[in-house]
N, C-alpha and C positions, 0 to 999 in steps of 0.2 A: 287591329290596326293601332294607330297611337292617337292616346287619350289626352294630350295635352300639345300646346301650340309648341311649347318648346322642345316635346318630345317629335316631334314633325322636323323644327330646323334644326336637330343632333342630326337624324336622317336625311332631311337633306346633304347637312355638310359630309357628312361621310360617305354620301351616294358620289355629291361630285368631286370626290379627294380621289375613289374610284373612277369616275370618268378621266381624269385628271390624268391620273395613270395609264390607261388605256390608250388615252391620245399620247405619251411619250411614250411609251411602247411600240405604238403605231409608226411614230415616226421615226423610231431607233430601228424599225425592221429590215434588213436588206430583203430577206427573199418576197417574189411577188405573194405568192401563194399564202405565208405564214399572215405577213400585211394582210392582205384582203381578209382570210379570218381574222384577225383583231378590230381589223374596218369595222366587218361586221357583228363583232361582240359589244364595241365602241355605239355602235348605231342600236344596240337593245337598249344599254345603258340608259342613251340620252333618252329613249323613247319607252320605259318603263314606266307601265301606268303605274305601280306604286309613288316611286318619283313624280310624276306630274301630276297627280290628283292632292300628294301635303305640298306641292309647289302653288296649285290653285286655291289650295285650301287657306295656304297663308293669305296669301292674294285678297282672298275671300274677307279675310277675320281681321286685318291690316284696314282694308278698305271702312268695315263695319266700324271698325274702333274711331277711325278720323271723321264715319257721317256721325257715330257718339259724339265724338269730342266739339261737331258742331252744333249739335242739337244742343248740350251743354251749355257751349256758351251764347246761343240764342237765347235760352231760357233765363242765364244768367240775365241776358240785356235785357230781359224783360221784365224780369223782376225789379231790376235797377229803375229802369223807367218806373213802372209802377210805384214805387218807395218812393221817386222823385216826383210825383203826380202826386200820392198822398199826402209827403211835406208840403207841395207847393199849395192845394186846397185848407191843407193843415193851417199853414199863414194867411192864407185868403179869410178863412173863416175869424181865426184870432184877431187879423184888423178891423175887422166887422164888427167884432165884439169890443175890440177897443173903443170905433169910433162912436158906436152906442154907447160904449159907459159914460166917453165922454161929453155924447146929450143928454143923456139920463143926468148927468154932474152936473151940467149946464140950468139945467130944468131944476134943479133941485135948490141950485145956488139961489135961484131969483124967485 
């Protein structure tokens, strides 16, 4: 079959360049007869599981990539928060320590 995502949409597109055509053929047909054969060569066409199985498969791996691209930046924000939680204890703790030095200086002076 095909081993790559974008060897799937070269296959698609040239499956429905084929459909494409069959449906103007279809409708350029005078005779009944000749029509209803291409109807139904037209109707394997759309309905070729080769065709539908890299059309779901995109589906599939399109879908997959945007719940990636969220988990991503969930994780992004999560980290961010975290960094910002660490800064913020970061300053909590430094004024703590400032305002001890500055008893400790107090205490020292007198």
């Amino acid at each position: 079959m095909f081993k790559t995502l974008d060897d799937k949409k070269k296959f698609i597109l040239k499956h429905e360049m084929k459909i494409d055509d069959a449906a103007e053929a279809v409708k350029d047909e005078p005779n009944r007869t000749k029509k209803k054969e291409l109807e139904n060569a037209l109707k394997k066409l759309r309905e070729d599981e080769k065709y539908m199985k890299c059309i779901q498969d995109i589906k599939d791996a399109e879908a997959e990539a945007v719940k990636a691209a969220e988990r991503a930046a969930l994780n992004k924000k999560e980290e961010n928060k975290d960094k910002a939680l660490e800064k913020k204890n970061e300053v909590v703790v430094n004024a703590k320590t400032q305002r001890a030095d500055a008893a400790v200086l107090a205490e020292i002076d007198s």
